[in-house]
MDAnalysis code that builds the backbone (N, CA, C; Angstrom):
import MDAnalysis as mda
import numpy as np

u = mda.Universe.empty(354, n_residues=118, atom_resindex=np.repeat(np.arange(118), 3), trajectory=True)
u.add_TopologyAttr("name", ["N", "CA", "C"] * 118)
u.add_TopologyAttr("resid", np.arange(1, 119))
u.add_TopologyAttr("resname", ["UNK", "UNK", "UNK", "UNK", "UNK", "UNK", "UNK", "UNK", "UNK", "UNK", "UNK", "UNK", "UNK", "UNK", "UNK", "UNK", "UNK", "UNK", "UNK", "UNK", "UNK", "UNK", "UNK", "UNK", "UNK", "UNK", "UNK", "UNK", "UNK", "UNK", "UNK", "UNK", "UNK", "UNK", "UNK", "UNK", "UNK", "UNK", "UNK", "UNK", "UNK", "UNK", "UNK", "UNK", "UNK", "UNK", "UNK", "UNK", "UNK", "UNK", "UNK", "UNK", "UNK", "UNK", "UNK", "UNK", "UNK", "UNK", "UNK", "UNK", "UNK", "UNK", "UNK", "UNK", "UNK", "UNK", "UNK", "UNK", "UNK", "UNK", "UNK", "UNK", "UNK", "UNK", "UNK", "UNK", "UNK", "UNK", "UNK", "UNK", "UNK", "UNK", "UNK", "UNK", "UNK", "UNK", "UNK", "UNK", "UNK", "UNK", "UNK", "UNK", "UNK", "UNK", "UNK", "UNK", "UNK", "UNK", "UNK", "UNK", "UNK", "UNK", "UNK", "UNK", "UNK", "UNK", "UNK", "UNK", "UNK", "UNK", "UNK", "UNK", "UNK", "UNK", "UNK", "UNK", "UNK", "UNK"])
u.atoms.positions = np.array([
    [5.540, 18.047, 32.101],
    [4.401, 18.766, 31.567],
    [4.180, 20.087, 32.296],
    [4.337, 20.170, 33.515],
    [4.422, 21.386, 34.363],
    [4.985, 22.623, 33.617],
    [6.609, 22.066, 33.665],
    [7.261, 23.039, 33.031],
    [7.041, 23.502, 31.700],
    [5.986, 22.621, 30.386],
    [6.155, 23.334, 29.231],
    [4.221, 24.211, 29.314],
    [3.691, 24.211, 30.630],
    [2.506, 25.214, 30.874],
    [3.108, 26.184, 31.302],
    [3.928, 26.487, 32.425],
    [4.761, 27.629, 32.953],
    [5.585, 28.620, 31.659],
    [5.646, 27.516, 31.029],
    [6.440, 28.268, 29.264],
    [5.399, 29.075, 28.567],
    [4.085, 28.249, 28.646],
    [2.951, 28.732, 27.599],
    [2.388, 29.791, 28.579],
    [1.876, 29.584, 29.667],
    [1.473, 30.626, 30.881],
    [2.528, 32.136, 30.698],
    [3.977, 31.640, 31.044],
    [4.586, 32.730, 30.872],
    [4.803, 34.042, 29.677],
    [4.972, 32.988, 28.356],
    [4.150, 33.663, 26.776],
    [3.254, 34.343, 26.841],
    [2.224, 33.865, 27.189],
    [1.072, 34.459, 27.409],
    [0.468, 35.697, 27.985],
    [1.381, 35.737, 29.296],
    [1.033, 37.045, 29.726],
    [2.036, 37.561, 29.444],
    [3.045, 37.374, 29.000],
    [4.334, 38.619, 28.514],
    [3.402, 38.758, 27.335],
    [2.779, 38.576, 26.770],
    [2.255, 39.145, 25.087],
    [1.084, 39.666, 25.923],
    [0.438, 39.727, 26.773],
    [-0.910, 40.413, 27.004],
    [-0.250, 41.432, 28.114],
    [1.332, 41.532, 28.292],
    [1.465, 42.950, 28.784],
    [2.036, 43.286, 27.911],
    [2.745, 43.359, 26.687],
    [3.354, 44.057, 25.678],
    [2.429, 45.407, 25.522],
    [3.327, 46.240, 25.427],
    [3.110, 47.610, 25.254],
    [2.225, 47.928, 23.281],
    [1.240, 48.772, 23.637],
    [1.099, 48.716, 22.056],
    [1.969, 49.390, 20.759],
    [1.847, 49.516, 19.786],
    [3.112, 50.441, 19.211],
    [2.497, 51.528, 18.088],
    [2.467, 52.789, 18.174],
    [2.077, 54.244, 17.941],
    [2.816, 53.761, 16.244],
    [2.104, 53.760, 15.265],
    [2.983, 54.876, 14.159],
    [3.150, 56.247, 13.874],
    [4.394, 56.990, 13.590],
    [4.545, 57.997, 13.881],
    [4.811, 58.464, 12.274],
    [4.235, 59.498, 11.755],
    [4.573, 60.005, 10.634],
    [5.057, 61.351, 11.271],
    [5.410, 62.334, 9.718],
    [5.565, 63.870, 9.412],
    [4.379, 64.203, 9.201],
    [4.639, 65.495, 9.530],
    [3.253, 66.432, 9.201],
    [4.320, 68.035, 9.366],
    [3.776, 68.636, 7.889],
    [4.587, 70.214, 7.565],
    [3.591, 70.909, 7.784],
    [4.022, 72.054, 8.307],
    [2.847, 73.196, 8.343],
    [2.916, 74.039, 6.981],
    [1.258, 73.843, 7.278],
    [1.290, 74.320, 5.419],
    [1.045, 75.639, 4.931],
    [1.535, 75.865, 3.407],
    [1.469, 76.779, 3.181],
    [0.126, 77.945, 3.313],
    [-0.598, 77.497, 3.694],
    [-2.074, 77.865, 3.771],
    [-2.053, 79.093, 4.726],
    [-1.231, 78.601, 6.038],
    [-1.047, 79.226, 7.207],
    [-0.176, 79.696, 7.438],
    [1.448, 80.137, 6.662],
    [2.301, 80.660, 6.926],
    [3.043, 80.369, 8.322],
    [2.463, 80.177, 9.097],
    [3.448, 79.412, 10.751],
    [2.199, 78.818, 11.283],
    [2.669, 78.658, 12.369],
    [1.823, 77.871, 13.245],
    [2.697, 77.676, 14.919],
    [2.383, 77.823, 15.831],
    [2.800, 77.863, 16.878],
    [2.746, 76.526, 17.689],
    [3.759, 76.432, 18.603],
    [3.888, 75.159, 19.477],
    [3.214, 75.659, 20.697],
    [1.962, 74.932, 21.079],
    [1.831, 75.245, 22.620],
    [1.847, 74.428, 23.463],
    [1.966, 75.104, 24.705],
    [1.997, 74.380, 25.557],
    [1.106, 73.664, 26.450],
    [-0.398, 74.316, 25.997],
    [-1.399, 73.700, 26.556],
    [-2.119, 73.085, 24.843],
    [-3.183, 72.191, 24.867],
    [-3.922, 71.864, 23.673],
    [-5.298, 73.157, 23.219],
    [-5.090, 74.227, 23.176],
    [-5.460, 75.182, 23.218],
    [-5.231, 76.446, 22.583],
    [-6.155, 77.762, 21.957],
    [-5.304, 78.573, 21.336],
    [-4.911, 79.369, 22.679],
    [-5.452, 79.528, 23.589],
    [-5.095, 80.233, 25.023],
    [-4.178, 79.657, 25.277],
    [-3.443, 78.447, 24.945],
    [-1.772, 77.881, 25.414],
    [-0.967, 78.722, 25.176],
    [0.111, 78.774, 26.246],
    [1.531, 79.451, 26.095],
    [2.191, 78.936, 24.719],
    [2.556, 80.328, 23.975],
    [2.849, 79.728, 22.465],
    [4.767, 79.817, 23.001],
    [5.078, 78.691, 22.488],
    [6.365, 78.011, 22.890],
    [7.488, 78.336, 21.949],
    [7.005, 78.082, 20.392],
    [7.982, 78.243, 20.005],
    [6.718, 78.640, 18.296],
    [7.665, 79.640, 17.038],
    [6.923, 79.613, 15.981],
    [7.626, 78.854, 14.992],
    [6.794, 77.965, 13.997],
    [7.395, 77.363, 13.408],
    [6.753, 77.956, 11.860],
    [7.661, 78.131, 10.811],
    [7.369, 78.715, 9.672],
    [6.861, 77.578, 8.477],
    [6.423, 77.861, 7.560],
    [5.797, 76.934, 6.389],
    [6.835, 76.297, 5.930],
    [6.417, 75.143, 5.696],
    [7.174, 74.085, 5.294],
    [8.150, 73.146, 6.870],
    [8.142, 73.879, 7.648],
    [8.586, 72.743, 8.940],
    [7.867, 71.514, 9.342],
    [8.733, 70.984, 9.541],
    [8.285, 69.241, 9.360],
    [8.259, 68.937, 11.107],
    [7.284, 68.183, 11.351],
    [7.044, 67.874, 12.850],
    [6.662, 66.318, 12.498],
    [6.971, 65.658, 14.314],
    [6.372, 64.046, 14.398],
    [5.809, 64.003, 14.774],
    [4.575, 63.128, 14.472],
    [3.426, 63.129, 15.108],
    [3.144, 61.762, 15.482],
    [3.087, 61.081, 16.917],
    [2.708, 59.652, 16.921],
    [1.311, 59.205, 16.968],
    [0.291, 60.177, 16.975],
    [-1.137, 59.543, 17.215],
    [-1.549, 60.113, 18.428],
    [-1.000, 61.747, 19.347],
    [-1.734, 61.693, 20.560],
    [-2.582, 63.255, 19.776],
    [-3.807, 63.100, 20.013],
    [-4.765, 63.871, 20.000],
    [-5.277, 64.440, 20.989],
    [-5.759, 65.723, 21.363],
    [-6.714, 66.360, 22.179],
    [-7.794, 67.236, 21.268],
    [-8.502, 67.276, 21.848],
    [-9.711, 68.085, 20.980],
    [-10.185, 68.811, 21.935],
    [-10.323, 70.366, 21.880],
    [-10.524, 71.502, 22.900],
    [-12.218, 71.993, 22.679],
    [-12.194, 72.910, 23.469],
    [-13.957, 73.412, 23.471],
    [-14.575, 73.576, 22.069],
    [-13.374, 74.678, 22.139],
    [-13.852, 74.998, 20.338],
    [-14.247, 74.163, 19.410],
    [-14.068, 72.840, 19.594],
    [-13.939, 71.602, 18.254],
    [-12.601, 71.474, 17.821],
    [-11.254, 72.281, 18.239],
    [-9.765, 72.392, 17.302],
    [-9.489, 71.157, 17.840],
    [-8.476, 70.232, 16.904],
    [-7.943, 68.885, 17.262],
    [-6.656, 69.170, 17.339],
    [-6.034, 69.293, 18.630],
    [-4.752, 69.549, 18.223],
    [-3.769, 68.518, 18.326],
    [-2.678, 68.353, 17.805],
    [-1.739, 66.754, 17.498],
    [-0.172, 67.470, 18.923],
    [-0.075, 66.976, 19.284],
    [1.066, 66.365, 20.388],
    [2.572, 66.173, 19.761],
    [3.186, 67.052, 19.274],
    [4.495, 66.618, 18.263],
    [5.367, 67.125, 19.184],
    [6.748, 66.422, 17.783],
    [8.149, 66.718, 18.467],
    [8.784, 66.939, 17.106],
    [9.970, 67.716, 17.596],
    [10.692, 68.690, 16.186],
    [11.997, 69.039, 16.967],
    [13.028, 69.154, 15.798],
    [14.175, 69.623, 16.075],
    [14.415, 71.096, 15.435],
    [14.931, 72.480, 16.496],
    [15.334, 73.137, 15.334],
    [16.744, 73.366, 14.982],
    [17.681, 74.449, 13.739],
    [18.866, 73.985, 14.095],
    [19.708, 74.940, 14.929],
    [18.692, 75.983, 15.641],
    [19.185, 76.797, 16.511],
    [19.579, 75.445, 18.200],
    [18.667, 74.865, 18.124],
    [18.777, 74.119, 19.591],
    [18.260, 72.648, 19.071],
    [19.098, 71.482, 18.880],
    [19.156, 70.486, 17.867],
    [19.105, 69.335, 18.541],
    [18.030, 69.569, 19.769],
    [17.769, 68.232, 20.473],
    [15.931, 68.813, 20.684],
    [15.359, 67.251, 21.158],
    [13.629, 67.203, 20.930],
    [12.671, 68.074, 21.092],
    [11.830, 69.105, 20.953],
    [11.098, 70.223, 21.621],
    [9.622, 69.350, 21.236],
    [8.678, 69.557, 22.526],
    [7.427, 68.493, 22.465],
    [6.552, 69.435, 22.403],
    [5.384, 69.684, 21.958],
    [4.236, 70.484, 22.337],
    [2.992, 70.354, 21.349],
    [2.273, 70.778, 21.608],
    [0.646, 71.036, 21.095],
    [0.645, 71.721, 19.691],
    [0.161, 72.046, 18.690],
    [0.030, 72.049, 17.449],
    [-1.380, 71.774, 17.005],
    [-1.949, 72.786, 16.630],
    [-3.547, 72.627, 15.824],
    [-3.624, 72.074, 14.493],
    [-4.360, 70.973, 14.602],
    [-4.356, 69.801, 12.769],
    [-4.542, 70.351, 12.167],
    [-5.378, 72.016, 12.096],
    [-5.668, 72.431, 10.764],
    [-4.257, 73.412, 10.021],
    [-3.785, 73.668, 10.703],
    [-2.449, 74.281, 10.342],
    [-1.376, 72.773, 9.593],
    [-1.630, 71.793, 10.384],
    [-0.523, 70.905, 9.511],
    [-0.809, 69.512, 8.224],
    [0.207, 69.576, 7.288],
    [-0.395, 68.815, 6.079],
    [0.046, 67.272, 6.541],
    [-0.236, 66.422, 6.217],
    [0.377, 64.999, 6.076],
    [1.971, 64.986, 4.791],
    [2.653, 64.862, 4.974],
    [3.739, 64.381, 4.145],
    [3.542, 62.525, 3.340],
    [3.140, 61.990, 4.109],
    [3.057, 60.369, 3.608],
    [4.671, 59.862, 4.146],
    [5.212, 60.242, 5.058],
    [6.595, 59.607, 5.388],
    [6.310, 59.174, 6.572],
    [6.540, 57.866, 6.941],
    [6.585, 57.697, 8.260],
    [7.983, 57.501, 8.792],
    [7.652, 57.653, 9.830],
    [8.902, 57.998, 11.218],
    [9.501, 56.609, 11.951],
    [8.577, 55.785, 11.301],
    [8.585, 54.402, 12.916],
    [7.450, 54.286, 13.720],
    [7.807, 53.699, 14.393],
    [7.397, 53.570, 15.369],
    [7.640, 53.866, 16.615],
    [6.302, 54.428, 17.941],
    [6.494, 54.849, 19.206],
    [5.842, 53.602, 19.829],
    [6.679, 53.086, 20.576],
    [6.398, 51.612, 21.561],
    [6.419, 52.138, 23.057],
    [4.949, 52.016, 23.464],
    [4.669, 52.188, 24.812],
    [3.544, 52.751, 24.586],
    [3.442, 53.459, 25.866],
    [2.061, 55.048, 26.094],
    [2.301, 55.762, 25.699],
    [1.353, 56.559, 24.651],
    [1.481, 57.557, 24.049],
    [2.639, 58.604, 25.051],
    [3.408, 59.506, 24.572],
    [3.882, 60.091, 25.497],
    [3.209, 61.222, 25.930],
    [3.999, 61.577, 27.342],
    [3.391, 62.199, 27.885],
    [4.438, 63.210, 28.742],
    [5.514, 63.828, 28.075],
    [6.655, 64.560, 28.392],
    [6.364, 65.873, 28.953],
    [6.750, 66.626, 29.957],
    [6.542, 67.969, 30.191],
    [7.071, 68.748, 28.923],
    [6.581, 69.880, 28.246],
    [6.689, 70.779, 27.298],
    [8.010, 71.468, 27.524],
    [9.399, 71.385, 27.200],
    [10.096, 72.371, 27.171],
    [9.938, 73.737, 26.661],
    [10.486, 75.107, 28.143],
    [10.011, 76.151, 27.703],
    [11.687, 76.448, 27.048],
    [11.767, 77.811, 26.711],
    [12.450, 78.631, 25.815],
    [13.057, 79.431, 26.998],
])
């Protein structure tokens, strides 16, 4: 009997440390706004990183900041096909549309990657 509590004990807290899991959709910057910039802080005073033109598609897993102003800005990642590996940064919600595609899933803590510069 020992051993099948050590089974249920052990279950137990492996499921109450499981990591939670982010869904991650697309989001295009829309035509409304013609580009929209990647920064590097959640801010329009952020170092603008990179410009991304209408219709570019970004991932978004669910990390939010919301700055003085009231702007909500979303935490994405994008490939371009000049340099065709992850670029992470800051992005203001009102510049980007929802697509309805999701990405998957992000399993863990929201991330929290240093911003590649240019």
């Amino acid at each position: 009997m020992d051993i099948l509590k050590s089974i249920v004990l052990g279950a137990t807290m492996a499921g109450a440390l499981a990591l939670p899991a982010y869904a991650c959709t697309q989001e295009m910057v829309g035509t409304d706004s013609g580009f929209g910039y990647i920064r590097g802080t959640p801010d329009r005073s952020g170092e603008q990183l990179w410009k991304l033109s209408t219709g570019s598609v970004v991932d978004w897993c669910g990390r939010n900041s919301t700055d003085d102003e009231g702007i909500t800005w979303h935490w994405v990642t994008f490939k371009s096909q000049e340099e065709p590996w992850a670029h992470n940064g800051w992005i203001s919600s009102r510049i980007l549309q929802q697509t309805g595609r999701s990405v998957g899933r992000y399993r863990g803590t929201q991330p929290n990657r240093p911003v590649q510069h240019n």
